[in-house]
N, C-alpha and C positions, 0 to 999 in steps of 0.2 A: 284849669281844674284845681279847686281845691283838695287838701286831703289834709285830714286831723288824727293825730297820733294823740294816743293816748298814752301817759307817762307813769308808770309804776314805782314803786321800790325798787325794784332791782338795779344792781349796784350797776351791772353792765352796759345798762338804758341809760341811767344816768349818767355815765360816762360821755356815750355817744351821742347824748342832746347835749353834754357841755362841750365835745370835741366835733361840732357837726363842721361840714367844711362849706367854706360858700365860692360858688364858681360862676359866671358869666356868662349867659347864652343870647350871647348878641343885643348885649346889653340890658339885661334884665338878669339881677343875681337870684341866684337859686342856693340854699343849703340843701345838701345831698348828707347824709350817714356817712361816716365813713367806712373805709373798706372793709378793717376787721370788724366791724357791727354785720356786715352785709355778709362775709362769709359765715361767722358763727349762724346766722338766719336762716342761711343758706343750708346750713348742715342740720339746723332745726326741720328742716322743710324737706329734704332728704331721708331722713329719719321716719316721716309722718307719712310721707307719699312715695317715695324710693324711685323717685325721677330721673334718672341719670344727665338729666339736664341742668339742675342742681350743681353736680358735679362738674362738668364741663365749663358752666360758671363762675366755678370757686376756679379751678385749673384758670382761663382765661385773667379772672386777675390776679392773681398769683404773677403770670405773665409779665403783665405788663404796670403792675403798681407795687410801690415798696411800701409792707405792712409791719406792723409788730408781729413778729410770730410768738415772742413770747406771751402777749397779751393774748392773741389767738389760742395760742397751747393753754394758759390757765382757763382761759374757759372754756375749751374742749374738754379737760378734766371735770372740771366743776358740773357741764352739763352731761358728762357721760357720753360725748359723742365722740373720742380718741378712735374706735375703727375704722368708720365714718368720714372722717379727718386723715388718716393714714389712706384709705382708701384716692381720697386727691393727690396726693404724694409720689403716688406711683408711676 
């Protein structure tokens, strides 16, 4: 299955189509987003739908992958999603 991402201005996107990561599934590489693109997404989509599945998401990698929190925290501010964010936290 193909899938086309459309690529904006925004500073964040472009960030993570320049930091995308490429990983191996059984011999075939795959670029994936990386983690802090997928949470801030994540808390976008929480916000919009109030999924508690969302949450459990971000919690789960929080878990088990090591992210920038500061890059996460600046753009939890910048999108206004800090409660949202605080609410994984807990």
């Amino acid at each position: 299955m193909d899938v086309l991402y459309i690529a904006t201005n925004d500073r964040f996107q472009q960030w993570a189509l320049a930091s995308k990561r490429e990983i191996d599934l059984g011999g075939i590489a795959v670029w994936i987003a990386p983690p802090e693109y997928v949470i801030v997404g994540k808390l976008e989509f929480f916000r919009e739908g109030g999924s508690e599945k969302y949450l459990r998401d971000i919690r789960g990698i929080l878990a088990i992958t090591e992210v920038d929190r500061a890059l996460i925290e600046q753009e939890v501010d910048r999108r206004g999603l800090r409660e949202i964010w605080e609410k994984c936290r807990e």
